[in-house]
VMD Tcl script that draws the C-alpha trace (Angstrom):
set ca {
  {-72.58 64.44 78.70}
  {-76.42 65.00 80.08}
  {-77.72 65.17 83.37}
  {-79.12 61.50 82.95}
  {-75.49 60.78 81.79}
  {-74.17 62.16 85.15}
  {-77.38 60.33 87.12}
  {-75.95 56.88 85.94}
  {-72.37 57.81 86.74}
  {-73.37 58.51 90.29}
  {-76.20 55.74 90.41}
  {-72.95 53.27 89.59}
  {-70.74 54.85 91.93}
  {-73.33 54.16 94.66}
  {-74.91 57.86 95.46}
  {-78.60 57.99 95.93}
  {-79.53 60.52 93.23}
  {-83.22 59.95 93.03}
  {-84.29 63.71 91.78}
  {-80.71 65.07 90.18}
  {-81.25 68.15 88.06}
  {-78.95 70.71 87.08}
  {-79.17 72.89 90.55}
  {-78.28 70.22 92.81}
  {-74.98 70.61 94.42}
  {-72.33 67.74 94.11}
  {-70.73 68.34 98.09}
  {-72.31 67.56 101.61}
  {-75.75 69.48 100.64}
  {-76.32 67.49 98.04}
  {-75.00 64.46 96.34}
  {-72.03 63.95 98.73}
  {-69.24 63.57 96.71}
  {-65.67 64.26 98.54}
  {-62.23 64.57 96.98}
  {-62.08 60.72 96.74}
  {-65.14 60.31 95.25}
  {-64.72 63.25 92.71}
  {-61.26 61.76 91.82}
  {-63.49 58.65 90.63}
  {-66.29 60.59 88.78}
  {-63.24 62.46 87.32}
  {-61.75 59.02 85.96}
  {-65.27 58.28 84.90}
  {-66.08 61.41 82.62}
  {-62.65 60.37 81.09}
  {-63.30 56.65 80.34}
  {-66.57 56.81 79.41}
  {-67.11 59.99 77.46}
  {-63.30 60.29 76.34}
  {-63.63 63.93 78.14}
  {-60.01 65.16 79.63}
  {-60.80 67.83 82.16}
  {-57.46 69.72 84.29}
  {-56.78 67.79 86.62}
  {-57.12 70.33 89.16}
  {-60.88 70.80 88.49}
  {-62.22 67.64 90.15}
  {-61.20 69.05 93.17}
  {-63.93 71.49 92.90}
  {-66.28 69.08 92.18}
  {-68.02 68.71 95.64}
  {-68.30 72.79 95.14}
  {-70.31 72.63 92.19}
  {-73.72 71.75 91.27}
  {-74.30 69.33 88.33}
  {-75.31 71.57 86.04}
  {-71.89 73.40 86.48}
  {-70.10 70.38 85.94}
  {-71.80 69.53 82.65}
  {-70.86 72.99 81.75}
  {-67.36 72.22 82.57}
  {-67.44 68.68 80.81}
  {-68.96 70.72 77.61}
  {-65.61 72.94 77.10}
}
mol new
graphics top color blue
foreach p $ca { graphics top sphere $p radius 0.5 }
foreach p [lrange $ca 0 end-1] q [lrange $ca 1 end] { graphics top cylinder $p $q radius 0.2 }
display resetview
């Protein structure tokens, strides 16, 4: 997964993500995701990039920035 790939997730899911790069954080600061809305980009990695992350780990998605995600999708 790229960092355009996770711009289109987000663009779809309805987050205004006009300048996402690897250091912007996915919580309040940044993006804005909460645990619903990580729960969905979770589901979304899966479907569309066959990706299964541990469950637990989408819960720290609003913690992370996007470039730590697409680390996390690259294990």
């Amino acid at each position: 997964m790229t960092i355009e790939d996770l711009h289109r997730l987000l663009t779809e899911m309805g987050f205004p993500v006009d300048r996402l790069h690897e250091g912007v954080p996915l919580g309040d600061t940044g993006v804005g995701l909460d645990s619903i809305s990580s729960l969905e980009l979770y589901l979304q990695i899966e479907e569309n990039f066959g990706v299964v992350l541990d469950e637990s780990v989408y819960m720290t998605f609003p913690g992370m920035t996007a470039g730590e995600l697409l680390t996390e999708v690259a294990r």
